[in-house]
VEXFI-798361 format. One record per residue: residue in three letters; y negated, z negated, x negated of N, C-alpha, C in turn. Coordinates in steps of 0.2 Angstrom, whole numbers, padded with zeros to 4 digits, always signed. Each point is the difference from the previous one (the first is absolute). Layout:
REM VEXFI-798361
AlaYZXYZXYZX ...
***
This chain:
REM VEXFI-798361
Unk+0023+0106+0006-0005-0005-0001+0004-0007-0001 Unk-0003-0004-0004+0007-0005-0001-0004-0005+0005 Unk+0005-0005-0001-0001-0005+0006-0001-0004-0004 Unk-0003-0006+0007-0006-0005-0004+0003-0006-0004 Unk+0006-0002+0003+0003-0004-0009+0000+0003-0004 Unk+0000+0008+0000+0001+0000-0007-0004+0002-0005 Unk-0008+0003+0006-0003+0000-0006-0006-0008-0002 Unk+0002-0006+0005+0000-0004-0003+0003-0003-0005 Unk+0007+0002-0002+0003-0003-0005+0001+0004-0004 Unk-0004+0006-0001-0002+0003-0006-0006-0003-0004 Unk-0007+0000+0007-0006-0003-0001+0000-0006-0005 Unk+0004-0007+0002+0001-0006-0001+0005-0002-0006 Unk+0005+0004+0000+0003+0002-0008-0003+0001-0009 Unk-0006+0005+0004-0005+0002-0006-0005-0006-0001 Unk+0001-0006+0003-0005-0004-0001+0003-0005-0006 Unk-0003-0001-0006+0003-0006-0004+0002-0007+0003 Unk+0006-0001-0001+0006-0007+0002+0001+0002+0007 Unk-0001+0006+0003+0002+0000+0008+0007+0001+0000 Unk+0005-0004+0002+0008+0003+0003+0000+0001+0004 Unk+0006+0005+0006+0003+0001+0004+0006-0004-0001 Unk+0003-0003+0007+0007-0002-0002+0003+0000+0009 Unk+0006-0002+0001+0002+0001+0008-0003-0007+0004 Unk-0001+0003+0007-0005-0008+0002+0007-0001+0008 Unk+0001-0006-0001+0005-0003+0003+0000+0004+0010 Unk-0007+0001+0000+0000+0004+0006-0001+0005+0002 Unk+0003+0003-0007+0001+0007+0001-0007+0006-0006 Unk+0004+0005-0003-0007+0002-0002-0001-0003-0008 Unk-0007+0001+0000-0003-0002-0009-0004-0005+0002 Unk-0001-0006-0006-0003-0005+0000-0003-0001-0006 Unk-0007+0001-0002-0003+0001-0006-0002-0008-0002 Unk+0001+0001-0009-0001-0009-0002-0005+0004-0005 Unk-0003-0007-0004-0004-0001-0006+0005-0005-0003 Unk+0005+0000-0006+0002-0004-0002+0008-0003+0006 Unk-0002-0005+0002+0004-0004+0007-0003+0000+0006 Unk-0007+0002+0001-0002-0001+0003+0000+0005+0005 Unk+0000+0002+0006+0000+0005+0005-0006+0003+0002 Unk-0003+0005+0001-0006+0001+0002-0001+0003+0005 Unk+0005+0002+0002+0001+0005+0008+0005+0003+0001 Unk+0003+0003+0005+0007+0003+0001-0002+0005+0005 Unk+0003+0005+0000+0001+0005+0006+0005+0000+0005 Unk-0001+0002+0007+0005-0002+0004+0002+0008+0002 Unk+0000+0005-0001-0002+0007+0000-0006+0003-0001 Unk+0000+0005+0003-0004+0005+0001-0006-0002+0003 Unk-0002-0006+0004-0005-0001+0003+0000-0007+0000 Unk+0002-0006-0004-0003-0005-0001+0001-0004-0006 Unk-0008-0002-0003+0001-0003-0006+0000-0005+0001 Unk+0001-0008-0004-0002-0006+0002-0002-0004-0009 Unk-0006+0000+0001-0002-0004-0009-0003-0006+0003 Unk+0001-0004-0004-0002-0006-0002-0005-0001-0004 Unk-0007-0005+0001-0005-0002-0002+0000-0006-0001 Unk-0006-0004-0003+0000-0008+0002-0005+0001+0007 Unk+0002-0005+0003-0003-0001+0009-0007+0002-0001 Unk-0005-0001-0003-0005-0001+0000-0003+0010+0000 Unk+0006+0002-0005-0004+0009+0001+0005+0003+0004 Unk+0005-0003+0003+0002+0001+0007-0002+0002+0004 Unk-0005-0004+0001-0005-0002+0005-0006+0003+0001 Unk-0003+0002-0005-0004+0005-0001+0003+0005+0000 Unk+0005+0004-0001+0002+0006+0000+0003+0001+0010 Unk+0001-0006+0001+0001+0002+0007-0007-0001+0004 Unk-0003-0002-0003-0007+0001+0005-0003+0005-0001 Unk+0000+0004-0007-0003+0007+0000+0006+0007+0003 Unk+0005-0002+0004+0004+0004+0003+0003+0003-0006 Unk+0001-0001-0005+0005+0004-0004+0008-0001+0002 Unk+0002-0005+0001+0005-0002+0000-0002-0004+0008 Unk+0008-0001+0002+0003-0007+0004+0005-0005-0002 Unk-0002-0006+0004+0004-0005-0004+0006+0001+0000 Unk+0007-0002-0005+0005+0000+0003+0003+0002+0005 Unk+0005+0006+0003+0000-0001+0008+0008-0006+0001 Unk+0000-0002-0007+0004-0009+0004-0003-0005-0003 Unk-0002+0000-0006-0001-0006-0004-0008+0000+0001 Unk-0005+0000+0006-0007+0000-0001-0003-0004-0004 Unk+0000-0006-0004-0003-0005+0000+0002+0000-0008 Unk+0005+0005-0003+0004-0002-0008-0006+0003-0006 Unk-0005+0002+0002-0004+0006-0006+0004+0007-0001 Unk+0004+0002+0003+0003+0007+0002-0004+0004+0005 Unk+0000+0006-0002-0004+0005+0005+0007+0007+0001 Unk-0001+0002+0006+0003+0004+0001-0007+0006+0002 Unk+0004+0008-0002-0006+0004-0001+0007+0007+0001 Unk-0003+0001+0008+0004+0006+0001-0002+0006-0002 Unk+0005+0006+0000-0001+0005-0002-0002+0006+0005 Unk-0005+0002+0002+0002+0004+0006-0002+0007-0003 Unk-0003+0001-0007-0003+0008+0002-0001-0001-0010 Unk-0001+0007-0003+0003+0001-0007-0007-0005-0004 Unk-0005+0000+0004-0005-0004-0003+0002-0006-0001 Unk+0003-0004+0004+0001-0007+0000+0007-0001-0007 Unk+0002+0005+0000+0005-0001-0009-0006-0003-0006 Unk-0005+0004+0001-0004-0004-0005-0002-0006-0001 Unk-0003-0001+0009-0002-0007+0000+0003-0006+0000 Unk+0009+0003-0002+0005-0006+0000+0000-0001-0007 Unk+0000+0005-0004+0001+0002-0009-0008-0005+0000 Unk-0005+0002+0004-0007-0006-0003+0001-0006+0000 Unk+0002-0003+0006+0002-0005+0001+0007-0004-0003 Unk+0003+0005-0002+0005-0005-0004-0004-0001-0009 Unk-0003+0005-0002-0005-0001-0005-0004-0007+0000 Unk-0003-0003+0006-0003-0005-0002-0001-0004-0002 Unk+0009-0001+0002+0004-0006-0005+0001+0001-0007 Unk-0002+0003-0003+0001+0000-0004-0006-0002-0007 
***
């Protein structure tokens, strides 16, 4: 079974203008262009970025948690705990888009 960065960063590969590139803390950090749109920390956490306002709605319908440092920046953090939630990190990095 492969592991969840990587069938993340197959998922988000296939999508037109998505890069992979190395993220300063370690792991893949995917861009549109310059722009970042989430990185992986391993195998069990992703962390994407939104504008605050779908943030906020995403943390209130429980998909996500805010950042577990930066709460308050439009990042969410969305752990991985079981092979279902690889998806729901690939959904969620999709919305940005």
């Amino acid at each position: 079974m492969k592991k969840a960065d990587e069938v993340i960063k197959t998922a988000l590969l296939e999508m037109e203008g998505v890069t992979a590139h190395p993220h300063r803390f370690g792991r893949t950090e995917y861009r549109i262009g310059k722009r970042e749109i989430g990185h992986v920390h391993s195998n069990y956490l992703v962390d994407i970025t939104f504008p605050k306002k779908i943030q906020n709605e995403i943390v209130s319908e429980g998909l996500a948690e805010p950042h577990h440092i930066l709460p308050d920046s439009g990042w969410v953090s969305f752990y991985i705990k079981s092979a279902s939630d690889v998806d729901m990190a690939i959904n969620l990095l999709k919305k940005i888009l």
